[in-house]
LOPATI-852079 format. One line per field, with one value per residue: residue number from 0; residue in three letters; z, x, y of N, C-alpha, C in turn. Coordinates in pm, 1 decimal, always signed. Layout:
BEGIN
seq = (NUM;...) $
type = (ALA;...) $
npz = (Z;...) $
npx = (X;...) $
npy = (Y;...) $
capz = (Z;...) $
capx = (X;...) $
capy = (Y;...) $
cpz = (Z;...) $
cpx = (X;...) $
cpy = (Y;...) $
// end
This chain:
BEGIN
seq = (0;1;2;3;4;5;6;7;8;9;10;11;12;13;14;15;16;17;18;19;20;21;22;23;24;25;26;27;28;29;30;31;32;33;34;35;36;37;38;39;40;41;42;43;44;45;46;47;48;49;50;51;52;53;54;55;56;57;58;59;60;61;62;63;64;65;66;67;68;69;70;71;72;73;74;75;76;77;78;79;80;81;82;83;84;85;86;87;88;89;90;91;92;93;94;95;96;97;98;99;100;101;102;103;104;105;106;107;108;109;110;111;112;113;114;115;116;117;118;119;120;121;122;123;124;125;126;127;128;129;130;131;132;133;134;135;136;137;138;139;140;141;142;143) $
type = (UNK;UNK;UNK;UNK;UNK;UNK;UNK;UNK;UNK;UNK;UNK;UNK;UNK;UNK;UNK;UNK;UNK;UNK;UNK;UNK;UNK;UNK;UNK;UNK;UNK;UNK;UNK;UNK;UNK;UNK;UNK;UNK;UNK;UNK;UNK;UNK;UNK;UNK;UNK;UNK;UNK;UNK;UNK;UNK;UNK;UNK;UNK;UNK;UNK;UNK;UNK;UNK;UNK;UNK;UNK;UNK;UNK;UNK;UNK;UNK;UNK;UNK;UNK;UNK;UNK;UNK;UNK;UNK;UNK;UNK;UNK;UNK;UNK;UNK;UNK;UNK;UNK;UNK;UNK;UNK;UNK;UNK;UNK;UNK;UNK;UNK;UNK;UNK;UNK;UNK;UNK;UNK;UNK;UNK;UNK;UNK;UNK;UNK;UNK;UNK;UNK;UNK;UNK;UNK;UNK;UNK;UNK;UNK;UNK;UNK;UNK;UNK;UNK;UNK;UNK;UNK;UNK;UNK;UNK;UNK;UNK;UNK;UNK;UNK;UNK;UNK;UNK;UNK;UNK;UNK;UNK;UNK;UNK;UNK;UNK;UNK;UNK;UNK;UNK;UNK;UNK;UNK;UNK;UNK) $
npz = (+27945.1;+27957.3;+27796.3;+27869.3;+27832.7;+27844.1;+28043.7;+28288.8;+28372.8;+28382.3;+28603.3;+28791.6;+28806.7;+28884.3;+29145.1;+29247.5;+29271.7;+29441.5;+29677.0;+29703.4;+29755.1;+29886.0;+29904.6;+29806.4;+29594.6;+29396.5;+29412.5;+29248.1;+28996.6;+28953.4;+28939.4;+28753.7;+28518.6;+28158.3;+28013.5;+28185.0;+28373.2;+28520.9;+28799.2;+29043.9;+29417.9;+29729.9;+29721.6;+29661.0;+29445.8;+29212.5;+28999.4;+28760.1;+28613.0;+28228.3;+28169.9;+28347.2;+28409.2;+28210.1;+28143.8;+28226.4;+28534.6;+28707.7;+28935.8;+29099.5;+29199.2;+28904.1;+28735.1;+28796.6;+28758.5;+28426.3;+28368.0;+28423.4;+28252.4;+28024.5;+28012.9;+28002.8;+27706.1;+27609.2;+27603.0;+27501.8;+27261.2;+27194.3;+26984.6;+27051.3;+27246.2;+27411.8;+27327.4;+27464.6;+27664.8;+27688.1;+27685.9;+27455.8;+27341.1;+27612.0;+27607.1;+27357.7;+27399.5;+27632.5;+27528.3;+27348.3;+27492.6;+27668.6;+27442.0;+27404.3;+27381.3;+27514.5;+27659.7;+27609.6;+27901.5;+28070.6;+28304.4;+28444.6;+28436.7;+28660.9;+28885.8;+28841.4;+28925.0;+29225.9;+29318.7;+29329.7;+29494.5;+29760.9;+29820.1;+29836.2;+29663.7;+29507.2;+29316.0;+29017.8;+28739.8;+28376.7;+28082.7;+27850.1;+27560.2;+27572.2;+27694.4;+27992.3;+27976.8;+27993.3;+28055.3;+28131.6;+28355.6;+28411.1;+28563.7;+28930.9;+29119.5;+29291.6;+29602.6;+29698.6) $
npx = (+9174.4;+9204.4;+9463.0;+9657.1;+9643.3;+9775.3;+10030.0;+9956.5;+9812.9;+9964.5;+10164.8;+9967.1;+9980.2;+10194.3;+10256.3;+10039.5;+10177.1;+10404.9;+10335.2;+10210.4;+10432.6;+10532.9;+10436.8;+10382.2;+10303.0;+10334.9;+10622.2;+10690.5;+10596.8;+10747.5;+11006.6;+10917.1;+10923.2;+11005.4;+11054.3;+11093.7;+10994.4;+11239.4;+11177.1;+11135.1;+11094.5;+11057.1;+11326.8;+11343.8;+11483.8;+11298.6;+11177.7;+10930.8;+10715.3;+10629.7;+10446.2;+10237.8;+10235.7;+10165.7;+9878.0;+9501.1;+9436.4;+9528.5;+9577.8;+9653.4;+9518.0;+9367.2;+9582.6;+9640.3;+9417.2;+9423.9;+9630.8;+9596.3;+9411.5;+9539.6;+9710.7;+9600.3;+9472.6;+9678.7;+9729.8;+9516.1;+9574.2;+9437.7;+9464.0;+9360.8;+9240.0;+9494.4;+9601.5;+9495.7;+9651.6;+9926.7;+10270.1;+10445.1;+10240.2;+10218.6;+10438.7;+10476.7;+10250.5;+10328.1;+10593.9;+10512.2;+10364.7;+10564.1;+10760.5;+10990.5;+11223.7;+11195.0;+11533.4;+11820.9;+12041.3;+12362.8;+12402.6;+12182.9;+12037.5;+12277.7;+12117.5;+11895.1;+11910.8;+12027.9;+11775.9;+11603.6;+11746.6;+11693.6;+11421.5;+11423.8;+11417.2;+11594.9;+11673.2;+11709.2;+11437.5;+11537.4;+11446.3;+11574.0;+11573.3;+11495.7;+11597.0;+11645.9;+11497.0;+11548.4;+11352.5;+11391.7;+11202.8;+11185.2;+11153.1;+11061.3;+10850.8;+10533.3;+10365.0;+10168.9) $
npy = (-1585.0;-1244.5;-1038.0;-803.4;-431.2;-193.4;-26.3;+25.0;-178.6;-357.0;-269.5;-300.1;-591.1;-630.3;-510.3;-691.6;-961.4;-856.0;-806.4;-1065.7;-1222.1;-1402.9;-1654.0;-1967.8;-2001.4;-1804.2;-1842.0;-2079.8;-1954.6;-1776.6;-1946.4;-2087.9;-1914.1;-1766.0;-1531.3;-1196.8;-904.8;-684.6;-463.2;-232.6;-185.7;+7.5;+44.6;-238.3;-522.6;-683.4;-934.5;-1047.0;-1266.9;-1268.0;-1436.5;-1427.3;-1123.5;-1076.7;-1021.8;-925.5;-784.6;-1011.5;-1345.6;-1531.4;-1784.2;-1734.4;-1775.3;-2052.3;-2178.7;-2140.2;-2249.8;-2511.7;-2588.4;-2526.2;-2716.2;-2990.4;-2927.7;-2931.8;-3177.6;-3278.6;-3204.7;-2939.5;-2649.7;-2442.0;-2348.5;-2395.0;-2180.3;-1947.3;-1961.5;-1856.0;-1738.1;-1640.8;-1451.5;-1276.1;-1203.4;-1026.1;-856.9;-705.7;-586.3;-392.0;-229.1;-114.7;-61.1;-185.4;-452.1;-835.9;-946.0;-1127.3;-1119.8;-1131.5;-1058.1;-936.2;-1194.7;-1275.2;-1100.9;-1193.0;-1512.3;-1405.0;-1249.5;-1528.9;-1627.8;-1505.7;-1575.5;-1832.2;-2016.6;-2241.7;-2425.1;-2332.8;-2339.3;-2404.4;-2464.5;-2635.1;-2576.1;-2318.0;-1977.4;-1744.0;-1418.6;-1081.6;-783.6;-427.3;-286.0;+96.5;+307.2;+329.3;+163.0;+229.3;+278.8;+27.4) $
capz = (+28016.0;+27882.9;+27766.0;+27935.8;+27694.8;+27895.8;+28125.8;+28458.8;+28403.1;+28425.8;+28658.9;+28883.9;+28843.2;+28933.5;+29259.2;+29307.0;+29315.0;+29581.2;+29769.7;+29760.9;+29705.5;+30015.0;+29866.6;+29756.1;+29450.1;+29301.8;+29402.4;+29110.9;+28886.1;+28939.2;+28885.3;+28540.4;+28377.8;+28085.7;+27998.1;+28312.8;+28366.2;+28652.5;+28891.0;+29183.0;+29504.4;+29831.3;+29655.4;+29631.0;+29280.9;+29161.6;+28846.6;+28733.6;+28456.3;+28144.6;+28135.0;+28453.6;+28448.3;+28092.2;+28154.8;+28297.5;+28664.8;+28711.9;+29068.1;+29133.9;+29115.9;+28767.7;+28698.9;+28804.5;+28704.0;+28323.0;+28378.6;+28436.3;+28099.4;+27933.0;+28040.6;+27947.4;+27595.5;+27538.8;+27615.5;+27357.6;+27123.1;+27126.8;+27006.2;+27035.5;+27401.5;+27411.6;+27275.8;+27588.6;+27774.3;+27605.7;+27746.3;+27367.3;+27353.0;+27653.2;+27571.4;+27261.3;+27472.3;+27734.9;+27467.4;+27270.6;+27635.3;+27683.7;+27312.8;+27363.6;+27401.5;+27620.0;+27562.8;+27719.6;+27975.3;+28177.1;+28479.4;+28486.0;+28506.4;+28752.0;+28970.6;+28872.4;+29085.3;+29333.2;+29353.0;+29312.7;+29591.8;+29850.4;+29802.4;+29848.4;+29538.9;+29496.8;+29194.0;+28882.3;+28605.4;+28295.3;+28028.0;+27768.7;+27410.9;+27607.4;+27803.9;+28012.7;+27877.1;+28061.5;+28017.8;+28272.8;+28381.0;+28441.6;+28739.3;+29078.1;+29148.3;+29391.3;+29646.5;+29713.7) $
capx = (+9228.5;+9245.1;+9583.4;+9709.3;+9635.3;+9887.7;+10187.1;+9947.2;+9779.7;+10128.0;+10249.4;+9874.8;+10004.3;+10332.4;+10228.0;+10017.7;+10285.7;+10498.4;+10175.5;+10190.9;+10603.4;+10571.3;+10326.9;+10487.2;+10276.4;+10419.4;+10767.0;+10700.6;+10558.3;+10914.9;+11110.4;+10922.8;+10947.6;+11122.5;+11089.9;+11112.3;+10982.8;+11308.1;+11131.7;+11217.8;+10985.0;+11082.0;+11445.2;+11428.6;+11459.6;+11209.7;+11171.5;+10822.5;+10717.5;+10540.4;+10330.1;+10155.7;+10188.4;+10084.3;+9712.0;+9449.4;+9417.1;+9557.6;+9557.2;+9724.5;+9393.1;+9363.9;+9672.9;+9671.6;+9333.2;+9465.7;+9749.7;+9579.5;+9350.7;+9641.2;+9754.3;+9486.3;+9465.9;+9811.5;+9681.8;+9431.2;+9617.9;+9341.1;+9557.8;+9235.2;+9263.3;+9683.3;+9693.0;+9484.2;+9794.8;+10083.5;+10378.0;+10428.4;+10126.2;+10195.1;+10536.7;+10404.1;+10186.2;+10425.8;+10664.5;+10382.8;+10336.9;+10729.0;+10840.3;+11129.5;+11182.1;+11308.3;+11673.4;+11909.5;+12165.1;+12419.7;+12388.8;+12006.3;+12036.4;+12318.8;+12034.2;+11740.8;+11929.7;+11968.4;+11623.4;+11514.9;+11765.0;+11627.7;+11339.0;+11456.0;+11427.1;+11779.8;+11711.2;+11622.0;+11431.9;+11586.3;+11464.0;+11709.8;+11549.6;+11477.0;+11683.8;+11557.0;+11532.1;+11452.1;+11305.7;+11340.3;+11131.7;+11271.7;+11074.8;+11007.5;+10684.0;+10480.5;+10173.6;+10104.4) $
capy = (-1470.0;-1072.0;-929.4;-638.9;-290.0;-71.0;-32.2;+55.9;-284.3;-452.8;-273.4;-328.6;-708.3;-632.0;-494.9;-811.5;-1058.8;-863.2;-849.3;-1221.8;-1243.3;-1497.5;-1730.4;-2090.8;-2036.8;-1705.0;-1840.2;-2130.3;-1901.2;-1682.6;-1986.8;-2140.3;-1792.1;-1767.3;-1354.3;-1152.7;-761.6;-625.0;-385.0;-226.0;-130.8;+32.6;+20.6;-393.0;-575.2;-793.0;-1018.8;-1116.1;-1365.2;-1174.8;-1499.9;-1364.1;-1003.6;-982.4;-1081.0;-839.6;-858.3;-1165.5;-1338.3;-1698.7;-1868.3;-1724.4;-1802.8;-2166.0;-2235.6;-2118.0;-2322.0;-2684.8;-2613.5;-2574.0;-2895.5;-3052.9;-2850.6;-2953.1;-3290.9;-3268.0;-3145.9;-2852.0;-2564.9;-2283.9;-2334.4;-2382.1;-2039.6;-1880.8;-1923.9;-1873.6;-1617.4;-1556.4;-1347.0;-1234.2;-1089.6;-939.0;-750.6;-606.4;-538.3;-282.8;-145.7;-54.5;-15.0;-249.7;-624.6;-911.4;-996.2;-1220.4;-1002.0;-1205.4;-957.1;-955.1;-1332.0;-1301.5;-1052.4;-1300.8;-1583.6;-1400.5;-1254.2;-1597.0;-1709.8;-1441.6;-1591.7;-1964.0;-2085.3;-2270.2;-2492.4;-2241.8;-2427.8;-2347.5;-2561.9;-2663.9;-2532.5;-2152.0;-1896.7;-1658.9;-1307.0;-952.5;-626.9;-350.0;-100.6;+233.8;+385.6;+270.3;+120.4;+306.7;+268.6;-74.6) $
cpz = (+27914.1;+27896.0;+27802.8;+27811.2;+27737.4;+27993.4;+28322.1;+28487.7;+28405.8;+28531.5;+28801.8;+28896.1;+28884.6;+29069.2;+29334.6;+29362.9;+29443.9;+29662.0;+29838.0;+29743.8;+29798.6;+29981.6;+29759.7;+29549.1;+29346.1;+29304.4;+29285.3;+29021.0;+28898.1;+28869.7;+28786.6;+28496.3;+28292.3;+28072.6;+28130.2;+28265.0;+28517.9;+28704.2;+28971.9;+29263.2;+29597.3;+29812.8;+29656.2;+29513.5;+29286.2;+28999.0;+28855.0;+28599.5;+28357.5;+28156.7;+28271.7;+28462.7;+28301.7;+28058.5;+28260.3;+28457.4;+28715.9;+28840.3;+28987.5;+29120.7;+28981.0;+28679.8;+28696.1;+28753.5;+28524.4;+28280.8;+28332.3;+28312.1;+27976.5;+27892.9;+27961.2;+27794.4;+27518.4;+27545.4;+27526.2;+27262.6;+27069.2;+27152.4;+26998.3;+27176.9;+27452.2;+27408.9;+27398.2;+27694.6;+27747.5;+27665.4;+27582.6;+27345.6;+27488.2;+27664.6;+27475.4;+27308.2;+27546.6;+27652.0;+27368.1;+27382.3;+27617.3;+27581.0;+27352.6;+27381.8;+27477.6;+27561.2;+27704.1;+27787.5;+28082.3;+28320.5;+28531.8;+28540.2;+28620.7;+28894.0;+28984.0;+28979.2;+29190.3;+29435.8;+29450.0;+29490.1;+29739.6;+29884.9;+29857.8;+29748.4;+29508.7;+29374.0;+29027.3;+28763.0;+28457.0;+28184.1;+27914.0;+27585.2;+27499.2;+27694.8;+27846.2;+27973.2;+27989.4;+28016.7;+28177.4;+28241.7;+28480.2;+28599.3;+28835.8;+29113.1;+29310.8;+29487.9;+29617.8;+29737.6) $
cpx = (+9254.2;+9405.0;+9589.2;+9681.8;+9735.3;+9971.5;+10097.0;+9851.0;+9880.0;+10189.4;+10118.4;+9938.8;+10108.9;+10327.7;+10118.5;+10089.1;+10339.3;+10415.1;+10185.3;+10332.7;+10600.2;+10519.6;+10402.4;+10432.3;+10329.2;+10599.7;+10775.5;+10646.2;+10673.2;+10961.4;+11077.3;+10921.7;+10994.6;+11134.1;+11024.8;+11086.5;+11121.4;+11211.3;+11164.7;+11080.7;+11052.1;+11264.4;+11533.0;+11406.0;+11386.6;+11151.7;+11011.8;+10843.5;+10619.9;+10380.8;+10256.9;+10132.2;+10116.4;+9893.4;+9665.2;+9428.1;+9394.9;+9566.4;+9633.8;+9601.0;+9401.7;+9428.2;+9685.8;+9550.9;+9371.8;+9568.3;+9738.8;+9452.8;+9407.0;+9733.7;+9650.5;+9447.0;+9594.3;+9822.3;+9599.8;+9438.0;+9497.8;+9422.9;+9465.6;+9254.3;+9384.8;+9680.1;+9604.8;+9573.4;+9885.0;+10169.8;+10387.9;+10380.9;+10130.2;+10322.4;+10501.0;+10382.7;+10272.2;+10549.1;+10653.1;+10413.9;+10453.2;+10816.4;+10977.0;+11136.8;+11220.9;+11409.0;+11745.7;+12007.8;+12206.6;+12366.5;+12247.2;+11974.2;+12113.3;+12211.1;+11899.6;+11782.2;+11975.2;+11875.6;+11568.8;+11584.4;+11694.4;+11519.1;+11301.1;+11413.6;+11611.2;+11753.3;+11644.6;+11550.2;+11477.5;+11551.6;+11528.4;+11741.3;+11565.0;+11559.8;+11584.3;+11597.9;+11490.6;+11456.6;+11322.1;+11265.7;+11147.8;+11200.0;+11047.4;+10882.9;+10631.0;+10366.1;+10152.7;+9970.0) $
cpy = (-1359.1;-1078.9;-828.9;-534.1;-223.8;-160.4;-35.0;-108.8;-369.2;-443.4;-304.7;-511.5;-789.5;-600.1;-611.1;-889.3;-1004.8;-831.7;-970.5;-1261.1;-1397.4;-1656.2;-1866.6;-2084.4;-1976.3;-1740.2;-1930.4;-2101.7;-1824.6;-1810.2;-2069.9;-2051.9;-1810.8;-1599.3;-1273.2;-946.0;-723.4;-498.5;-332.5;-156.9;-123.6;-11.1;-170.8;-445.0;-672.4;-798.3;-1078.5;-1136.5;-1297.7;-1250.4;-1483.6;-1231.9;-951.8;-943.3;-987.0;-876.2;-988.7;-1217.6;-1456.7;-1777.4;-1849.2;-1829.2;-2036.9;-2265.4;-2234.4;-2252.2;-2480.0;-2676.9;-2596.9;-2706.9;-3007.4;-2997.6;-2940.4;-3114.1;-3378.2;-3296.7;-3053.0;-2718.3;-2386.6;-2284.0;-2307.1;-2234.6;-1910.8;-1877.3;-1938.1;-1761.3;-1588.0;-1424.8;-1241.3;-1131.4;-982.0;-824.7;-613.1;-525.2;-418.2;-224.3;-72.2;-4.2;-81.7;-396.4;-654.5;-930.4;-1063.5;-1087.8;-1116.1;-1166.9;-912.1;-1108.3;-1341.8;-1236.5;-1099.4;-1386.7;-1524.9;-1355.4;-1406.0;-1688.2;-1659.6;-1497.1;-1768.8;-2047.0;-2117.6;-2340.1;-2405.9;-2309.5;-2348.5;-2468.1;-2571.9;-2584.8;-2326.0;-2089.4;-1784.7;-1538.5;-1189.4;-879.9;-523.2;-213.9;+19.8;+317.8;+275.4;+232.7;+193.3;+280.3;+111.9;-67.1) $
// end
């Protein structure tokens, strides 16, 4: 999968997701995130995962096909493949785009769960070594 170059290919994959907001698949790609872009559309908040919006026109197939050759990579132990899907790389990216980073914020996490609860996601995965982190972006997303 391509790396995002700019901000209008992030935010084209940011307007995907709430496209598909409904879709059981983007709801467990919300809740394994670890670094989160905040958004807002038609004045509602939404959290996407970098390791999806950072990648060029990314879809849920993409995404899930990427996903299970990483599995299998990480299975391997083949780390030339591992590193085609990494959120690392894909923060990197988004963080060039925006000129600033992810960072932990209580009150972004307190408005991730309850994004994530709107949504019906009740159990958040949080796994134990990582916290989740956000970035926001300052304008309103426009034009679905």
């Amino acid at each position: 999968m391509d790396l995002i170059e700019n901000k209008e290919q992030i935010i084209y994959n940011c307007k995907y997701l709430i496209t598909n907001i409904n879709d059981i698949n983007v709801k467990e790609i919300i809740n394994y995130g670890r670094c989160f872009l905040k958004c807002t559309y038609n004045n509602k908040i939404y959290f996407f995962p970098s390791k999806f919006i950072g990648y060029k026109n990314n879809t849920i197939e993409k995404y899930e096909e990427a996903k299970e050759l990483h599995a299998i990579a990480v299975n391997l132990k083949d780390n030339s493949t591992k590193r085609n899907f990494d959120g690392g790389r894909t923060n990197t990216e988004i963080q060039k785009c925006f000129n600033k980073n992810f960072e932990e914020n209580s009150i972004l996490y307190n408005e991730y769960e309850n994004f994530c609860n709107s949504l019906g996601i009740e159990n958040i995965e949080i796994k134990s070594k990582n916290v989740k982190k956000f970035m926001i972006l300052e304008e309103e997303i426009k034009d679905l």
